[in-house]
N, C-alpha and C positions, 0 to 999 in steps of 0.2 A: 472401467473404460479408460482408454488413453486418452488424456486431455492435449488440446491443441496448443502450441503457445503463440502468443496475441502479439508476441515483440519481434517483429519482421529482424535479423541479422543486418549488419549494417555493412555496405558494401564500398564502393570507389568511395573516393572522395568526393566526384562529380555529381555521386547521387546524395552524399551528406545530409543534406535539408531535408528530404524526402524522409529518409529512414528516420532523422531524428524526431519530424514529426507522426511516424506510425506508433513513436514510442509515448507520449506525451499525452497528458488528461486533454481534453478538448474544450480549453478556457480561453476564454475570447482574447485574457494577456498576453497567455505563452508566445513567447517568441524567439527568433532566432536571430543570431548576428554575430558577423564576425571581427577578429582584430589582431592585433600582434600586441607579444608580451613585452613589457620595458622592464619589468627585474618583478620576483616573488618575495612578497614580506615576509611571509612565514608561511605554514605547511598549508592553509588553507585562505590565504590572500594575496593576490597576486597587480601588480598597476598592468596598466595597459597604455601603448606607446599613443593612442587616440582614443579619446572618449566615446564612449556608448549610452545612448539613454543622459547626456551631459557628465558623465563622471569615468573617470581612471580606474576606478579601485572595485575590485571585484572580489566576494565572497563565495567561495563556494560552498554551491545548495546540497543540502543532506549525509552533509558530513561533519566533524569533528575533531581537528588535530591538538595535540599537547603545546599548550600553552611557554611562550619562551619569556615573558615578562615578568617583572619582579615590581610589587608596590610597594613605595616608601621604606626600601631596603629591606624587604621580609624576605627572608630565605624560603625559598619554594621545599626545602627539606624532604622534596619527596622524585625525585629525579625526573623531576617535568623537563628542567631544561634540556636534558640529553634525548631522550624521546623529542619534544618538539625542534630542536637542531636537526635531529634527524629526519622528521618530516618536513623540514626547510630545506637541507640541502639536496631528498631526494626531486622535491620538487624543484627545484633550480635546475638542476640538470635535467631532470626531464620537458622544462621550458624555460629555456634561454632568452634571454633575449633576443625580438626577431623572430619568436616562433609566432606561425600564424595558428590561431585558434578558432574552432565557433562556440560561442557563446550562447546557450538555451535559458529561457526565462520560466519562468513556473507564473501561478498565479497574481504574488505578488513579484514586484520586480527588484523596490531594494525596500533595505532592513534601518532600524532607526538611528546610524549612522551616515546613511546614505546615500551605501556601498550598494552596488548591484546585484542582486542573488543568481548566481547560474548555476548550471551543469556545465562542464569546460569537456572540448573533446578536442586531441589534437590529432587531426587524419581523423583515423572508426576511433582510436582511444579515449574510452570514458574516463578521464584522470579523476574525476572524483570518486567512482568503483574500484581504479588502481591502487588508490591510497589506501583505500579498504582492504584489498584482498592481499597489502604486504606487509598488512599491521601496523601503518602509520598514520589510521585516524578510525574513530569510531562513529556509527550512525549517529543524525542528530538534526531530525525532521522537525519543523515548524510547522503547523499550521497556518494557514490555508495553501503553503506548500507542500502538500502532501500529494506529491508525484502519484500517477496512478499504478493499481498494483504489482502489474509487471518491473517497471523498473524499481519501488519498495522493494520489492522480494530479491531481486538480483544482487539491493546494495547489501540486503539481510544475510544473503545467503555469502557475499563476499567477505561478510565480519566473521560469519561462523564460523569460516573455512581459515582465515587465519588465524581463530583462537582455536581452532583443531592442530594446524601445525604449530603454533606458539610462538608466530611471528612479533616482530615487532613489540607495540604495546603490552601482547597477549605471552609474551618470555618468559616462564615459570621464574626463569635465574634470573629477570630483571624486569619487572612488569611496571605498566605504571600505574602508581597508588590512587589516583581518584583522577575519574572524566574530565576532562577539560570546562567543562561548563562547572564542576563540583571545585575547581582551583580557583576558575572566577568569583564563584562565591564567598571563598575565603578568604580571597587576595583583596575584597571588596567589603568585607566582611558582613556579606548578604545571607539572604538565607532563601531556601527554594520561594519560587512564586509561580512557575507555572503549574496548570494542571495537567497530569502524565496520562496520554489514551495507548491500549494496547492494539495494535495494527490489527492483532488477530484476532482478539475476541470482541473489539470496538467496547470498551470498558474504559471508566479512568478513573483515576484515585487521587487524591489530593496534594496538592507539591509536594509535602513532607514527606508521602510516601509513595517516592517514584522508583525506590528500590524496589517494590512490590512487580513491577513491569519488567522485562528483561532488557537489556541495552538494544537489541539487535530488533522489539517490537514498539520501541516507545516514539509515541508523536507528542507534542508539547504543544499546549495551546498557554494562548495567554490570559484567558480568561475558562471559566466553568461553562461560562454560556455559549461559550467558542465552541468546546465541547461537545453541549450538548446540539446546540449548530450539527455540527458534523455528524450527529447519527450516533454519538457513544452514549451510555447508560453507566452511570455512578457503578460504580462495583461493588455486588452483592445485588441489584435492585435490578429488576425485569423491564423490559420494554415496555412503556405503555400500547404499545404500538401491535406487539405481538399479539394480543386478545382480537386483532381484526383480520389476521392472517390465515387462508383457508388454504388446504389442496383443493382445489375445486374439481378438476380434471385431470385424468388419466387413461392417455391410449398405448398401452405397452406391445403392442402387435400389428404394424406398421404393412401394409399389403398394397394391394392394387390403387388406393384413392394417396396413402400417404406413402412416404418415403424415409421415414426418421419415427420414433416414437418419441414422445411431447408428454410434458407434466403443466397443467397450469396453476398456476397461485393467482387467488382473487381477494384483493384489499377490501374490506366491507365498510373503512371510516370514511367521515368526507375530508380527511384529509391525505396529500399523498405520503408513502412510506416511503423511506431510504433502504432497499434490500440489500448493501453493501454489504460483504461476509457473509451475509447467511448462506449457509448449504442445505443442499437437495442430498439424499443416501438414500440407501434402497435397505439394508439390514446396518442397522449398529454392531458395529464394533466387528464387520465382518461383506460380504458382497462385494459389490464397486466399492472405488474412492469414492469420497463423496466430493459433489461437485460446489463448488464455492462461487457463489453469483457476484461478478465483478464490481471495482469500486466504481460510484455513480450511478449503478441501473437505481431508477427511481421508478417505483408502479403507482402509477395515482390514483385519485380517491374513488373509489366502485369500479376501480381498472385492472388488469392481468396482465402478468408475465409470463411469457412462456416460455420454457425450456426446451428446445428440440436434441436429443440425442441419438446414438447407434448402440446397440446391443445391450441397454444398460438394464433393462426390467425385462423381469421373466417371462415367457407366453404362460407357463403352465400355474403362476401363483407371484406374490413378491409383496414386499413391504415398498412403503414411500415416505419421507421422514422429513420434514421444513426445521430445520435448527438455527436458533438462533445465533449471531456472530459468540456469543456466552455461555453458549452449549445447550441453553433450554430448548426442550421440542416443543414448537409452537403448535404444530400439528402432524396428523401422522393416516396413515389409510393402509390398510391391509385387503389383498384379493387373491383369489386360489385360481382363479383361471382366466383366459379373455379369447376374443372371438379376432379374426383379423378385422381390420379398420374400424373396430370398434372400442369406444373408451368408457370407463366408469365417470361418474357423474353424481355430482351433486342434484337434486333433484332444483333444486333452487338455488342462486350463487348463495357461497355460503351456507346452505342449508342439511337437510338430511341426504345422506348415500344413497342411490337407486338402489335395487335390488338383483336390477338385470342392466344389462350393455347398453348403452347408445349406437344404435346404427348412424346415426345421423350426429359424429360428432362438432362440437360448435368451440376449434381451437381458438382463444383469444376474443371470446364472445361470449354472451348470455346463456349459461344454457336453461334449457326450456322443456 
């Protein structure tokens, strides 16, 4: 089935605000505001000619440029400075001084220099996507700034695309030897410390091995427990969460009473579940796409979600498949045929399959 996309295109300038907030998680911080540039530090820091939030200095959120500093006369021996020059100077020119900008906030607002975190857009242009997509900075999300998942995948999909043409950082004939966060380290002579979650499979591994994660899916938290906060699972180890996960309902033949056919999932703990990543699939490795349940639906505890779709399960038979963000099938339901406006059915939430149709189905409810 053709999936919708959730990120409204961003139009006049006059509508700005508007479209920037259809893009944005819906955290009571995020905010917007505007200002004009007084000169760029470097690729990814920029002052501003009046404070916001009380401060000048602004970092931009979910990216990453090549480092141009040198500690205590250590030779960067690895061509950071050229790479990050050039991520200064493209940003200079692209805001000059006097340029007016808005400024977007995420959940947190600054970082523990006590720099402001944004998204910078000048006009519709997301300059921190720009940098991405001409190979002069790589992803490099923080927790609990973890933009929701439409704009993730946009900045994902911007990195890919320049290490597909081999822009920039991504140069076959001149690449740059280790992440900017990995130059820090050495310049500082640190060594990892945060823990690395994978966007897609909501997994994470432990600082020292965040090679394990690709550049383009890695969130960084600063603690484990951050982590597990967020809904990720140590990698290798299953959800606790998933042993409460049911299909409980299925009406794949949509008639006179309904208009869409609907899958329910019904939580059976008493506590609520984070369904982030998890996908809904009709046939593995084959049928529809499968459908990926957006970041933040949370289903609470003896509560249901429902999926309404178009054309996506069979009248004459079909599979139905709960996966977790890790790939484990939590649960799964197989049926050869259906009646219109009628759905399959747990006999009890949670419990055994009927054997025959529900006439009287109960979307988003008990059934009975």
């Amino acid at each position: 089935m053709k999936r919708l996309s959730f990120m409204a295109p961003l139009v006049v300038a006059v509508a700005l605000a508007l479209a920037l907030a259809s893009i944005l998680s819906p955290t009571a911080e995020a905010a917007t505001y505007t200002s004009t540039v007084e000169y760029v530090k470097d690729g990814d820091t920029l002052m501003l000619t009046k404070p916001v939030q009380g401060t000048r200095e602004v970092r931009l959120l979910g990216i990453d440029t090549p480092e141009t500093f040198v500690v205590d006369g250590k030779d960067p021996g690895n061509q950071i400075d050229p790479h990050g020059n050039a991520a200064t100077d493209y940003l200079s020119e692209l805001l000059p001084k006097g340029t007016d900008i808005t400024l977007v906030t995420d959940e947190e607002e600054f970082d523990g220099n006590g720099r402001l975190l944004a998204y910078i857009y000048k006009g519709d242009l997301d300059v921190n996507e720009d940098l991405l997509r001409k190979g002069l900075a790589a992803t490099y999300v923080i927790w609990p700034n973890t933009h929701e998942a439409n704009r993730y995948q946009s900045y994902s999909e911007a990195l890919t695309e320049a290490q597909a043409a081999q822009v920039g950082i991504w140069d076959n004939g001149d690449p740059l030897q280790e992440q900017p966060f990995e130059y820090r380290l050495r310049m500082f002579n640190n060594t990892p410390n945060k823990y690395v979650g994978d966007f897609d499979t909501k997994e994470y591994v432990a600082p020292e091995d965040y090679e394990q994660v690709s550049i383009e899916n890695r969130v960084f938290f600063f603690s484990e427990q951050d982590a597990i906060d967020a809904g990720y699972t140590k990698q290798g180890e299953d959800s606790p969460n998933d042993a409460s996960l049911y299909i409980n309902e299925l009406l794949p033949d949509p008639d006179t009473n309904y208009d869409s056919e609907w899958i329910e999932i019904y939580n059976d703990s008493t506590e609520s579940i984070d369904l982030s990543g998890y996908k809904i699939d009709d046939l593995l490795d084959g049928g529809q796409e499968p459908y990926t349940i957006p970041s933040g639906t949370v289903i609470p505890a003896q509560g249901y979600y429902v999926w309404e779709t178009q054309y996506y399960f069979n009248n004459s038979g079909d599979d139905a498949y709960l996966i977790a963000p890790n790939g484990t099938i939590v649960d799964a339901y197989s049926y050869t045929s259906s009646e219109n406006d009628h759905s399959w059915y747990r006999t009890s939430d949670g419990g055994e399959w009927s054997n025959t149709m529900d006439p009287t189905p109960t979307k988003g409810a008990a059934n009975e």
